[in-house]
N, C-alpha and C positions, 0 to 999 in steps of 0.2 A: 437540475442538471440533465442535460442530452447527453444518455449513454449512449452507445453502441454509434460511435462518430469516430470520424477520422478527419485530424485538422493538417494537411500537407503543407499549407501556406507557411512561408518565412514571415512572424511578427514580429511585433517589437519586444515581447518576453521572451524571446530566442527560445520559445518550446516547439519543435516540430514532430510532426509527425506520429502524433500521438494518441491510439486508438483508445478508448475508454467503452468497456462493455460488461454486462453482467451475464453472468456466467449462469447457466444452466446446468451444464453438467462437464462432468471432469475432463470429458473428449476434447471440450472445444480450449483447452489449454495445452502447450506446448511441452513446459515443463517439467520435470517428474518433481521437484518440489513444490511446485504451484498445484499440481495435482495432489500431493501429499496432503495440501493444507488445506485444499476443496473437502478432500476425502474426511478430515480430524471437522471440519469446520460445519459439513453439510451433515454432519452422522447427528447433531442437533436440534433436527429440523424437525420443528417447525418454531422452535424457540432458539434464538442464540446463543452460545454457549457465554460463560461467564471467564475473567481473568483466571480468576482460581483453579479452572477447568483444562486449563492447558496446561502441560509441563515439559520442556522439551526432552527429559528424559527419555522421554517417551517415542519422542522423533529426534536423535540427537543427529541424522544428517542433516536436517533444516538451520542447528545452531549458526551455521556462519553467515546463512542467507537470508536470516530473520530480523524483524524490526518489531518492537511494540511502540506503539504512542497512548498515551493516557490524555484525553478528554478534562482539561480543564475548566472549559466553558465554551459558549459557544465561540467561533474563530479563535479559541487559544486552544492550545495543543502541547504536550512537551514528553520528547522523545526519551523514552524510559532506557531502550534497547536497541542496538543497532551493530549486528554483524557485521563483519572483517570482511566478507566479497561488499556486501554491502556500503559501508564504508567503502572500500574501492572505488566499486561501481560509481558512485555520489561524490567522491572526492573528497570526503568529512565523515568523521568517525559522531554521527549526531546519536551522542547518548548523552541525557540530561540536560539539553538542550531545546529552549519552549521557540515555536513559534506558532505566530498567528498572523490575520489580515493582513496586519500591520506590519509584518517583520519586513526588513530593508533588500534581504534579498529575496527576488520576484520567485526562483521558486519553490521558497517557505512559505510564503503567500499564498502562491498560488496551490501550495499543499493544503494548506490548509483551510481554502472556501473549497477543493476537492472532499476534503474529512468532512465539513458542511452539509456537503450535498449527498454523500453516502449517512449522515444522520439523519439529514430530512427524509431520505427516501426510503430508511433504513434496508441499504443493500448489503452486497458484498461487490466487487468489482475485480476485474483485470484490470491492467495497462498492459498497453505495449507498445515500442517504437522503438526509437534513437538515443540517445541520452544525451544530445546536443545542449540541451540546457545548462550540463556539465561538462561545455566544451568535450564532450567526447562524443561528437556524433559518428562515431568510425565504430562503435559498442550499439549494441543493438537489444533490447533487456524486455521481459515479460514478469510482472508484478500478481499479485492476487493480494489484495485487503479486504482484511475480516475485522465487520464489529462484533465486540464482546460487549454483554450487559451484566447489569443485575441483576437482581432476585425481583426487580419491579418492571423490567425490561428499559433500562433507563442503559444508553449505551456509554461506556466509561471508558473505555479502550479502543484501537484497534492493532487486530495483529496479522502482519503481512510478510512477505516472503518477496527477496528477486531474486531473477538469476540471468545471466547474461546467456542471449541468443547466437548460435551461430550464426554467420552472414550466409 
């Protein structure tokens, strides 16, 4: 995966505009909940933290704008958890819901050789742009996904946060 790109062009996956970067430090994020999750995510470091290590108790502002996905295998994926702006944002309330490669619509797909490429590389990531892929390119949104592992550092989860951008 090429991080730290910006693809402006209109394709034929109707995804535009869509900046994908790994983050260094909390500055270069916009959001105070995307900073929240830097903040729980990177206190870690130099090992990932595990599922069992989160509890939103703990951050209960981030509950509506949280997503877990659980690592089925490789290119399958299935959405454990998925917030109410989130849900908005995405147009689909994806809780308990698997996709991979394979799934029919292009951007579960394309979610999920993204989860791919933050396993092989074992990152964490931004996004940011448009949310045009869900017909709402008038919304503007900045993401942060976090892998969680093991006890063997085998990644089993990830767990990420959006929140919509002022224009």
């Amino acid at each position: 995966m090429d991080f730290n790109i910006s693809d402006t062009s209109i394709r034929g996956d109707n995804f535009r505009r869509i900046e994908k970067r790994l983050v260094k430090n909390k500055n270069e994020l916009t959001c105070q909940m995307t900073r929240t999750l830097y903040d729980w995510w990177s206190s870690y470091t130099p090992d990932f933290p595990s599922r069992s290590d989160f509890d939103i108790i703990k951050v209960p502002t981030l509950a509506s704008n949280i997503y877990l996905v659980e690592v089925l295998g490789p290119g399958k994926y299935l959405y454990r958890l998925c917030g109410e702006t989130v849900g908005h944002l995405v147009g689909h309330a994806y809780r308990m819901v698997e996709i991979s490669l394979d799934s029919p619509k292009i951007e579960d797909s394309t979610f999920a050789k993204y989860l791919d490429d933050l396993i092989a590389n074992r990152a964490a990531c931004s996004c940011s742009g448009d949310l045009a892929f869900f017909e709402k390119d008038f919304l503007s949104f900045e993401s942060f996904d976090c892998p969680l592992a093991d006890e063997t550092g085998t990644i089993t989860h990830f767990i990420g946060v959006m929140c919509e951008l002022p224009k």
